[in-house]
C-alpha positions as CSV (number, residue, x, y, z in Angstrom):
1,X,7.4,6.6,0.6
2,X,4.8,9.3,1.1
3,X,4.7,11.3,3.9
4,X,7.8,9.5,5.3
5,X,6.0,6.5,6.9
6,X,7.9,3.2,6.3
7,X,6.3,0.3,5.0
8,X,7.5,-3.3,5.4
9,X,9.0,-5.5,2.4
10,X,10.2,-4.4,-1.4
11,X,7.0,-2.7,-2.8
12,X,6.2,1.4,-2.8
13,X,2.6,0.8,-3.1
14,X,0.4,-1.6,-2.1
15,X,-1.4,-2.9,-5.5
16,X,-4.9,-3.4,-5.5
17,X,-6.8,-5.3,-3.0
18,X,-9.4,-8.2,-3.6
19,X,-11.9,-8.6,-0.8
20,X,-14.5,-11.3,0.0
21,X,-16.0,-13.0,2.4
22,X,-15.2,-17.0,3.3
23,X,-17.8,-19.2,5.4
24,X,-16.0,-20.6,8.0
25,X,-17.5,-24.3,8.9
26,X,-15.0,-26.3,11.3
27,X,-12.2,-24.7,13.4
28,X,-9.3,-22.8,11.1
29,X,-5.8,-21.5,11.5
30,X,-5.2,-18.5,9.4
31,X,-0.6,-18.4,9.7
32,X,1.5,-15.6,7.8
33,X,5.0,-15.1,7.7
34,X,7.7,-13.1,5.9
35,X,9.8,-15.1,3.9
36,X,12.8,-14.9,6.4
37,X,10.4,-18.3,7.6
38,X,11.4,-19.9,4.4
39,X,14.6,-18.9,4.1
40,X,16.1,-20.1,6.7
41,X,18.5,-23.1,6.8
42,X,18.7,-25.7,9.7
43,X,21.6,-27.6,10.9
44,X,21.0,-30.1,8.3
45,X,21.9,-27.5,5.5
46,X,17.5,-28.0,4.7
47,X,15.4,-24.7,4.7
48,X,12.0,-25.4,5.8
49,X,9.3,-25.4,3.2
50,X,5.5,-24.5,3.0
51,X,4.9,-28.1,2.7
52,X,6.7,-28.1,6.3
53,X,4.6,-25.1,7.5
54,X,1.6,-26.8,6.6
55,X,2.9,-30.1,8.6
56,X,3.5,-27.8,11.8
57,X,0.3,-26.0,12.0
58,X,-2.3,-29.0,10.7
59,X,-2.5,-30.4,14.2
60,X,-5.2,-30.1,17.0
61,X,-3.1,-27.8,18.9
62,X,-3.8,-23.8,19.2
63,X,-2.3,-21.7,16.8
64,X,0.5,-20.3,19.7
65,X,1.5,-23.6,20.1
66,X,2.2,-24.3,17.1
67,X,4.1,-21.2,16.5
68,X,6.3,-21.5,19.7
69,X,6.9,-24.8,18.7
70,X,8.3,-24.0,14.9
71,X,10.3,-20.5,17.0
72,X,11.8,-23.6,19.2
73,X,12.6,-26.1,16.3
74,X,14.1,-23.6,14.1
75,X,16.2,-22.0,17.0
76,X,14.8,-18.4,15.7
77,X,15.5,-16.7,19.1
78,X,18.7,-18.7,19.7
79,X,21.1,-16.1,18.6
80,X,21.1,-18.6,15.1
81,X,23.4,-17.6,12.6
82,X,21.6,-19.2,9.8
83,X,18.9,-16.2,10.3
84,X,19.6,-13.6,7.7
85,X,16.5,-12.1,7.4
86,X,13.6,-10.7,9.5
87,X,11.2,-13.4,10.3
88,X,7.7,-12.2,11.6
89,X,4.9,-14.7,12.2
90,X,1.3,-14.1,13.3
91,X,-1.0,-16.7,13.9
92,X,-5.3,-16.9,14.0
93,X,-7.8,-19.3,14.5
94,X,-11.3,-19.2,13.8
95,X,-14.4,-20.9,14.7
96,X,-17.7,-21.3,13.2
């Protein structure tokens, strides 16, 4: 990396970025995770899936609800040995 700073995940450099603009019209979660989310196995030898994601956070509850409540189910800060890799999550809603 240049200048020694550290970046997260497996690219060098950051390939070209689109931008735009989105009109927001009812209430809406933005959620983004590292794929340590995805990865990880449950008790029930199942990995939880975006179609999973999309269960957990399509709900009338806030956004930190929801994400406490996917850290809870999946045990993440349980000392779980299933975890092998990072898992970072951050969470937004908007409103029109």
């Amino acid at each position: 990396m240049k200048d020694g700073c550290v970046g997260m995940g497996m690219l060098d450099e950051i390939p070209a970025i689109k931008t735009g603009e989105v009109k927001i019209t009812e209430p809406t979660k933005l959620f983004c995770y590292t794929d340590g989310l995805v990865e990880l196995v449950g008790d029930e030898g199942i990995s939880m899936d975006t179609s999973d994601i999309r269960k957990s956070i399509t709900n009338p509850q806030r956004i930190d609800e929801n994400i406490h409540q996917i850290i809870s189910e999946q045990k993440i800060l349980e000392d779980n040995q299933a975890i092998f890799d990072d898992i970072s999550i951050i969470g937004m809603e908007f409103y029109p």
